[in-house]
N, C-alpha and C positions, 0 to 999 in steps of 0.2 A: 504494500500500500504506500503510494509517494506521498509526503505532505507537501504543505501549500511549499509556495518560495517566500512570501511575502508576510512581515509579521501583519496578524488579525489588526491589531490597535493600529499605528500609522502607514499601514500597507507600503513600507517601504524593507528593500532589502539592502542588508549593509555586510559589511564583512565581522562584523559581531555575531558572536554565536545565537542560533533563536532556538531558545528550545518549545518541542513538539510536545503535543498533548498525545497521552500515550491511548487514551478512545478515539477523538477526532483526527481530521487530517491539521488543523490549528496550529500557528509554531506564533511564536511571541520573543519578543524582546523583554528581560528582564523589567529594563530601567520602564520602560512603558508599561509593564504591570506594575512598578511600584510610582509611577509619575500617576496612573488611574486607580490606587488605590484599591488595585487589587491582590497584591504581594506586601504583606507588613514583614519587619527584620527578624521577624520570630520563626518564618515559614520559607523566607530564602534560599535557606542552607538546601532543604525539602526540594522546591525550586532546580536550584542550581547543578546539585546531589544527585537526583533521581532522575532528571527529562532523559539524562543519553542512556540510561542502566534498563535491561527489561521488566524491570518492575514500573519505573515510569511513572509519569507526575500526571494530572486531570487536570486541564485547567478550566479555567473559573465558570465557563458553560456547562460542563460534563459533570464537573463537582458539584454541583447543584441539581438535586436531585428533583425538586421542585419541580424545574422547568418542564419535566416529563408532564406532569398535569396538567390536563385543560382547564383555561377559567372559571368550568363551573365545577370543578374536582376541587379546583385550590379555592372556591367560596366555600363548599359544603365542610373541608378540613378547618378555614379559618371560624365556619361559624360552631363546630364540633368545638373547639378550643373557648368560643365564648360560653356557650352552655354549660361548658365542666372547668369555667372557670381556670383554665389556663395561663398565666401571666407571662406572656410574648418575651424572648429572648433571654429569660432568664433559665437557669439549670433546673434541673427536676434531680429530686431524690426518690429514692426505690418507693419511699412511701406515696411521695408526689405519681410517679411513675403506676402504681396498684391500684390509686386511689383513681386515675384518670382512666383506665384501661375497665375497673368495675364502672362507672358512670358510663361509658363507651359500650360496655354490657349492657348495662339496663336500659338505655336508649334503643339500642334493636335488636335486643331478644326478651325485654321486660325481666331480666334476674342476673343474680353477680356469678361472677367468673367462677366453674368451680376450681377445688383445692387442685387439681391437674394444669387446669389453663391457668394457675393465679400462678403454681410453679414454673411452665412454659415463660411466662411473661417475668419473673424472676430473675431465669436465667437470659433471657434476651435484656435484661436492662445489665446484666454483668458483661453483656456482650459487648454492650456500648459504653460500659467503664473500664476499658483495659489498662488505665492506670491504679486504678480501688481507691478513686478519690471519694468513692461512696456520690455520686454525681453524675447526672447524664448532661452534657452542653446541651444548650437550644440549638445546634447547629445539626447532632447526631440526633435529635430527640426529632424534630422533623424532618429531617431526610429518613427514618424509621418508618414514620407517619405514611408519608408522601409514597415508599414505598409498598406499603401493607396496601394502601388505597389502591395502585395500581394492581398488585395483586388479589385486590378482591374483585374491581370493576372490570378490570382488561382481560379480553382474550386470549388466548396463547398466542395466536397469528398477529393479533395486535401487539403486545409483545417484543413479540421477533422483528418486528418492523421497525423498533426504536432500537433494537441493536444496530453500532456500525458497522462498516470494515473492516477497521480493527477487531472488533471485537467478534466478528462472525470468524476469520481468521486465527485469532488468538485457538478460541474454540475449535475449531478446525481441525488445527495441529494436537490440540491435547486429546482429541476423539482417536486422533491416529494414532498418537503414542500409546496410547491404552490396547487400543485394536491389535493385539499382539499376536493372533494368528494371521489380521489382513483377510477375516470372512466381514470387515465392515459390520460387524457387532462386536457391541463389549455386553459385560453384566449388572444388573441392577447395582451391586454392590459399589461397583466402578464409577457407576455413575452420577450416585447419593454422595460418594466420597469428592466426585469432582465438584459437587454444591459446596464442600466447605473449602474450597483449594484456592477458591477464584479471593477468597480474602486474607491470603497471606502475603502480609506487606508487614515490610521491618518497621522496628518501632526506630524511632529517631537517632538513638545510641547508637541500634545497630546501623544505620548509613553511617554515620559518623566514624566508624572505626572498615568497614568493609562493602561499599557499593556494588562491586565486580559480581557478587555473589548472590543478589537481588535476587527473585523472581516471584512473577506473578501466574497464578495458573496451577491449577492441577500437573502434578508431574508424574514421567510415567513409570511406571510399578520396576522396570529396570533401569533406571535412571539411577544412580549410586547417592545422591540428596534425599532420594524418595525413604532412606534408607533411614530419617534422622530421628529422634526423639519426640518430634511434632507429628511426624506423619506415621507414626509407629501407634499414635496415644488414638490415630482418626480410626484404625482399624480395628477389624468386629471378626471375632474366630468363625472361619468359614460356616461350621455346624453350626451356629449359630446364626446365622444370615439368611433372613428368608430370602431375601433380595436378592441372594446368588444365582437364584437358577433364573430366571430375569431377562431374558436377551433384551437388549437397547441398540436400537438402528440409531445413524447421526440425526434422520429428522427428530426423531423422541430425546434423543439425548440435548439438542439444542434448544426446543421446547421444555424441557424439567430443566435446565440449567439458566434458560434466560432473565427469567428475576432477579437468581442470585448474581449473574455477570451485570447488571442494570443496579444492584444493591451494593457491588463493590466500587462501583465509579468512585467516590469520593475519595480525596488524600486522606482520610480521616482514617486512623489503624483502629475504631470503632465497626463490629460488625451490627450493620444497621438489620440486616432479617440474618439469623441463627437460625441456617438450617436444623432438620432432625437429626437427630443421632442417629 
């Protein structure tokens, strides 16, 4: 996939490095993200770090997850937030977080979450504090939202249609790597596990001390990384796997994976939807 020649913001090219949006084809001049105020010093490093690495940086269109919804999706979420009394851009706490999710319940099914979905919903708010600052930003807290909306209104084919190039791509390649006899099927199991792959991105430290080693994506089962401590903790002993005997074609498999590839957009190492286990 080529990106533009021309940074987005002054649609000029210069012999300055532009770094690419690793969903879009987008490439950007630093200094004009931070001249429009949309690069602060805290997130440069991120920036600068990640755009060449294949783990790759979103920029400020793609990271917002928002923009996926139409005007009457992002009315019906802003007036959700008035009714259960949400206070706009401030952080939510597990409790804040419980207490929002049961009002959310009893607006459209009349009763509170039970003790299953209140845990569900527990561990998705630990999902979106991977520091344990006991805290969710307003940043991850509605790109969570925005998310869930589209998967409850959108289609699958609808969907797929907001995947890019990149991203049909990315996909693509981790369908094959998996495909390890080349019959173009892999196994349920294969496939539930690449739902949680697509949101491994280093946490800040680690760019700081090793970029080269980056990656974004499901990796495949012989891939000598796939081998580590993290990808060792996603796996479920075969006998115990319904989901093994499962065949998955790439249309199915791009279909059950495109929420969660459309939920990782953000720079945010916040996972906004927690797949199942």
């Amino acid at each position: 996939i080529t990106n533009d020649e021309m940074c987005e913001i002054c649609e000029v090219w210069t012999a300055e490095s532009l770094y690419p949006c690793r969903i879009c084809s987008r490439v950007f001049h630093d200094g004009c993200l931070r001249r429009m105020g949309y690069l602060r010093n805290d997130n440069t490093l991120e920036l600068t770090e990640m755009a060449h690495t294949e783990t790759g940086w979103s920029c400020y269109y793609c990271d917002n997850l928002n923009l996926l919804l139409t005007q009457e999706e992002m009315y019906s979420l802003m007036e959700m937030f008035s009714q259960c009394k949400v206070i706009p851009e401030c952080p939510l706490t597990l409790d804040d977080f419980l207490h929002y999710k049961h009002l959310v319940n009893r607006q459209l099914q009349d009763k509170s979450l039970s003790d299953d979905l209140e845990e569900q919903v527990t561990l998705q708010f630990s999902s979106m504090d991977p520091e344990k600052k006991g805290q969710v930003e307003w940043g991850d807290f509605i790109s969570h939202e925005s998310i869930c909306l589209l998967q409850k209104l959108r289609t699958e084919n609808s969907l797929l249609r907001l995947l890019t190039a990149k991203e049909r791509e990315r996909t693509r390649a981790t369908f094959l790597s998996l495909d390890q006899d080349n019959n173009k099927l892999i196994n349920g199991s294969e496939c539930r596990r690449a739902q949680h792959g697509w949101f491994r991105k280093q946490s800040k430290e680690a760019v700081s001390c090793n970029v080269s080693i980056s990656h974004v994506g499901p990796m495949s089962e012989s891939s000598p990384a796939s081998s580590t401590s993290g990808k060792s903790q996603d796996k479920t002993p075969l006998t115990s796997d319904p989901d093994e005997g499962r065949q998955v074609s790439w249309d199915t498999f791009l279909k059950e994976n495109a929420i969660f590839i459309l939920a990782a957009r953000p720079n945010s190492s916040a996972i906004h939807l927690k797949p199942s286990v």
